[in-house]
N, C-alpha and C positions, 0 to 999 in steps of 0.2 A: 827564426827568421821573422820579420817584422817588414809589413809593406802598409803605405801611407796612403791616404787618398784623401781630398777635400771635405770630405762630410764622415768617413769614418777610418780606423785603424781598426787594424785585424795582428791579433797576437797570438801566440798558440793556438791558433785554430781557432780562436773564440773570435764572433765580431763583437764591437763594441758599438756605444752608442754614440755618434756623433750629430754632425748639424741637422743631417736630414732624417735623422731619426734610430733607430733599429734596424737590422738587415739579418738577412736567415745570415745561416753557417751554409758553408759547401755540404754535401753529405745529408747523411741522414739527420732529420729534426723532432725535435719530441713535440707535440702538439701539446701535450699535457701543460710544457715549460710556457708555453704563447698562450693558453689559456689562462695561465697561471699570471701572468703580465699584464694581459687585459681585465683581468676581474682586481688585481691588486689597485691599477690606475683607476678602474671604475669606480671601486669605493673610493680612492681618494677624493677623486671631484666630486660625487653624489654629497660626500659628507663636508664638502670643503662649502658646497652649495644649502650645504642645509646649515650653517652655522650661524645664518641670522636666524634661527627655531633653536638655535643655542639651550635656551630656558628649558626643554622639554628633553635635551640629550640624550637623541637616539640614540642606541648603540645599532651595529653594522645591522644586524635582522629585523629590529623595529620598525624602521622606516620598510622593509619589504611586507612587513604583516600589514602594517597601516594599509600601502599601497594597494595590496589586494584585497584587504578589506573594502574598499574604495568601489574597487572594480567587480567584488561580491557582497554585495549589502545582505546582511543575514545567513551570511556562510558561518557553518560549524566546524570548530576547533579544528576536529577529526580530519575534515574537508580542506582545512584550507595547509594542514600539513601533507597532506598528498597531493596536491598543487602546487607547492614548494618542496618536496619532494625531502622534506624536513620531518626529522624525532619531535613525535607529540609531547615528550616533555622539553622541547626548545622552544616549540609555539605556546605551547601552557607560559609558559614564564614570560615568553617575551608579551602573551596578550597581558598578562598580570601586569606589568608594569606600565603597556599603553593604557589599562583602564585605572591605573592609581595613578596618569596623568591626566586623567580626566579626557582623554582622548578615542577610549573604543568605549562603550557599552554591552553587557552579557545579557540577554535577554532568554527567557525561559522559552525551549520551542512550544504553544500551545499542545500539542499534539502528541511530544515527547519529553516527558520531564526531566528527565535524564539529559537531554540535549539543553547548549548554550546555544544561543544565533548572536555574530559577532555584527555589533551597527556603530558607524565611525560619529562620533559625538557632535555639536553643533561646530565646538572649537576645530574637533577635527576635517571640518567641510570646509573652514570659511581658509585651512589651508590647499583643502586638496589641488586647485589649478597651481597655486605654485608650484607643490609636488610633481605631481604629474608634467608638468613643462620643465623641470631638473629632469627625467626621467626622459626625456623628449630631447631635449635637448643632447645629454649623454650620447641616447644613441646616435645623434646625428652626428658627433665629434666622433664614434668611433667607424662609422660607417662610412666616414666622409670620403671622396673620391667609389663608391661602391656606385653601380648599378643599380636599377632595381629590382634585374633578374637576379645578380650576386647577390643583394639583401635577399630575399626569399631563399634562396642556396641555401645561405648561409646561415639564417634561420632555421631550416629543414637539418641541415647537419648536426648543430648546437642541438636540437630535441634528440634528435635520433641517440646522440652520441651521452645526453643526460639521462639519457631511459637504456641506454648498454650499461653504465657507470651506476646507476640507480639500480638496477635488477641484481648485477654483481654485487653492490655492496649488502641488500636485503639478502641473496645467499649465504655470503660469508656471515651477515648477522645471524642468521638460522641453522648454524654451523652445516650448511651441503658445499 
């Protein structure tokens, strides 16, 4: 059976997308699936906005190292993969390629020679307000129509629910 409506069509059970957008299913919904929806379109636009920095081609995790690098001047390696909640050999590599862009810097910690402290480079300041206003901007397209009791909600839930998904997969990594 197949029923019509101005902005969307619904067919086996599945809605589709029409004018107005997305619409749940009746029934039960997978949140993982709308998670999965919104972080796919986020990178779209993040990267669709970074393509005048074309010359330096991010890939999808670069620009988030950059970013927090930004927001932690002299954070280490170790540090800033547990803030992205990201494999130290995903951060190793992706710092390796922003600083053979000439865009981060490894600096020795005095204190610990063992330790790098990661610092965003001149190039990489004189882009950060752009950055960060992609960033800005994003969430404001996806939050649009939200409150701002619902933005903090919804904020509070997205951690909560990255640190249930975060702790599971650290177990299953440690075979418990």
């Amino acid at each position: 059976m197949q029923k019509e409506s101005p902005d969307h069509t619904i067919r086996g059970g599945h809605m589709e997308r029409g004018k107005t957008g997305l619409h749940r299913n009746s029934g039960e919904e997978s949140i993982g699936k709308w998670i999965a929806i919104v972080s796919k379109h986020m990178h779209y636009v993040v990267h669709k906005k970074l393509e005048k920095f074309e010359k330096y081609n991010f890939g999808r995790g670069e620009f988030k190292f950059l970013v927090n690098i930004y927001e932690h001047e002299g954070i280490c390696q170790e540090d800033l993969a547990e803030i992205l909640k990201s494999h130290k050999y995903e951060v190793a590599k992706g710092i390796k390629k922003l600083v053979n862009r000439g865009l981060i810097k490894r600096i020795r910690d005095p204190e610990d020679k063992r330790i790098y402290r990661l610092y965003p480079t001149k190039e990489a300041l004189a882009m950060q307000d752009d950055f960060m206003k992609i960033l800005s901007d994003t969430t404001t397209i996806i939050t649009r129509d939200f409150s701002p009791t619902e933005k903090e909600l919804l904020l509070d839930f997205l951690i909560r629910m990255a640190n249930n998904i975060h702790t599971e997969a650290s177990h299953l990594k440690s075979g418990y």
